[in-house]
PLY file of the C-alpha trace (Angstrom):
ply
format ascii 1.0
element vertex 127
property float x
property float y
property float z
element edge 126
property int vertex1
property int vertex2
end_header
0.00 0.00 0.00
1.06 3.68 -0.67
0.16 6.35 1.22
-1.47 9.31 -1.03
-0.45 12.86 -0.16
-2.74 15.54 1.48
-4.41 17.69 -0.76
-5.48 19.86 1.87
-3.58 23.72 1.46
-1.33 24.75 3.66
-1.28 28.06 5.20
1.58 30.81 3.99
2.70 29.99 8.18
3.24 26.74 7.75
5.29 26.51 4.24
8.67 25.11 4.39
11.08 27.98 2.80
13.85 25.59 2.47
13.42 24.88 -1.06
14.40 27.43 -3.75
15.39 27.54 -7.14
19.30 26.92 -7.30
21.44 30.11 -7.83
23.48 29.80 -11.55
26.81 31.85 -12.35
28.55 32.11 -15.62
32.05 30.63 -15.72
34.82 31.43 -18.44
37.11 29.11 -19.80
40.59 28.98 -19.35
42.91 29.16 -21.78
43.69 25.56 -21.44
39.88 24.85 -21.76
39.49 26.21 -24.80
42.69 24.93 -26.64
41.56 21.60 -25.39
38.45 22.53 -27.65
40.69 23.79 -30.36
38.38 22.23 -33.50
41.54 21.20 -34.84
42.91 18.79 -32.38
39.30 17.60 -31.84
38.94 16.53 -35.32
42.81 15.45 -35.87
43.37 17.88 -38.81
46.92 18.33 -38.73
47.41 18.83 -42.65
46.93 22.49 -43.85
46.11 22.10 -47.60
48.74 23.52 -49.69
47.69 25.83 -53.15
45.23 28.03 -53.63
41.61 27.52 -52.89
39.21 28.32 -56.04
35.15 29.34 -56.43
34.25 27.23 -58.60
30.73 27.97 -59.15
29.53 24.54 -61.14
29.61 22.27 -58.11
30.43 22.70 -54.41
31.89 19.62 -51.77
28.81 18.70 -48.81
30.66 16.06 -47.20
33.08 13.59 -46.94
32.57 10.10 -46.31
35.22 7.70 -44.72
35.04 3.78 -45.15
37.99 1.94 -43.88
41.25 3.53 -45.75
39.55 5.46 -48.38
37.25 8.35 -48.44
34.20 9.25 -50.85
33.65 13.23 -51.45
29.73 14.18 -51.71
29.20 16.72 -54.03
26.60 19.16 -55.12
26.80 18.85 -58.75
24.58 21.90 -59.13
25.21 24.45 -56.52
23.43 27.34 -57.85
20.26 25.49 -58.18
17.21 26.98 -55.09
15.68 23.84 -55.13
16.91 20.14 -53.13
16.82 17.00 -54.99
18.77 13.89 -54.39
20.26 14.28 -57.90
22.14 16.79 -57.10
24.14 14.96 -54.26
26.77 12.69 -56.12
29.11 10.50 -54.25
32.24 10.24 -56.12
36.01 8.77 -55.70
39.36 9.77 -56.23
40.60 9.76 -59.91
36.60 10.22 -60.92
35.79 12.62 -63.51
34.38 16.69 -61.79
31.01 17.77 -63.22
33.29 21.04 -64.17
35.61 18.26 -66.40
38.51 18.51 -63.78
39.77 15.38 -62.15
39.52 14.40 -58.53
42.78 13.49 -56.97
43.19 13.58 -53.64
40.25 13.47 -50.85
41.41 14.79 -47.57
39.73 15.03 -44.12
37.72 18.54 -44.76
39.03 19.63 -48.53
39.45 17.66 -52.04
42.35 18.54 -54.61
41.54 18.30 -57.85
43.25 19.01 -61.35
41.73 21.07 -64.48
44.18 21.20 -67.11
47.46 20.38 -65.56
46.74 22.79 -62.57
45.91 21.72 -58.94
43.48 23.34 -56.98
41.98 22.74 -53.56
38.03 23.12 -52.68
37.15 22.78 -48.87
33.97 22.02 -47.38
30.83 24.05 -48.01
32.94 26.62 -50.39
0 1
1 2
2 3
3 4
4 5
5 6
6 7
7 8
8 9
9 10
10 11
11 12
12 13
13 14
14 15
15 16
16 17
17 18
18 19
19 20
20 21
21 22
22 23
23 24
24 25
25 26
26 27
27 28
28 29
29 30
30 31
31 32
32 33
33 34
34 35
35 36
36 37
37 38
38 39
39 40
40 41
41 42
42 43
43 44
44 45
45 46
46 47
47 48
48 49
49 50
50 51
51 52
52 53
53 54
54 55
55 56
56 57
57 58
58 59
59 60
60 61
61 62
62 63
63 64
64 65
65 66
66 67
67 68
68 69
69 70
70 71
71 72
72 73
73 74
74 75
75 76
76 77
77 78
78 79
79 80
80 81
81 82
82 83
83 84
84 85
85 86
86 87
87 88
88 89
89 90
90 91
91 92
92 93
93 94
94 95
95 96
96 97
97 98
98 99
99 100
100 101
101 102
102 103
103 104
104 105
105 106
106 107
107 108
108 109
109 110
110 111
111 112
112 113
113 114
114 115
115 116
116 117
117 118
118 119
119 120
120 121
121 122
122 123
123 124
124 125
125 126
């Protein structure tokens, strides 16, 4: 059997003050805090790309997919488009042929290289 609690009030006398709402304070990190958050040791990047970075307005890199020892770049074949269709996501792999023509070569952690006519260039995420 349980016992049910009184419904009855209680009189303003009679209440236990006790409980309040806990206080809160802002804290700030240290400096050590927040190069322990440093997004680049959290996510292991330790490469800086090397070459330029280019706009290249045809198709733009979403993601990066890694499966065992290789990686698979998702790509927006047709950035400039308002609307969202699943077409427009392509998964491809290095050495496949760029919607632009250019040639994927390397896929990194957060940027791809690829080549257009003999030249490298470098597109990170989201650019």
């Amino acid at each position: 059997m349980a016992q049910r609690p009184s419904l009855e009030p209680i009189s303003w006398e009679k209440r236990d003050l006790g409980w309040r709402t806990a206080d809160y304070q802002y804290q700030t990190a240290t400096e050590a805090q927040i190069a322990a958050l440093d997004v680049a040791q959290l996510w292991g990047v330790s490469d800086t790309p090397k070459g330029e970075a280019t706009s290249d307005d045809e198709w733009a890199l979403r993601g990066i997919i890694e499966e065992g020892e290789s990686r698979i770049a998702i790509i927006d074949v047709d950035a400039e488009a308002t609307n969202i269709s699943r077409e427009r996501f392509v998964r491809f792999r290095e050495g496949a042929r760029l919607p632009s023509g250019s040639t994927l070569i390397r896929i990194a952690k957060n940027h791809v290289e690829y080549e257009t006519n003999g030249v490298k260039h470098i597109k990170r995420l989201y650019e």
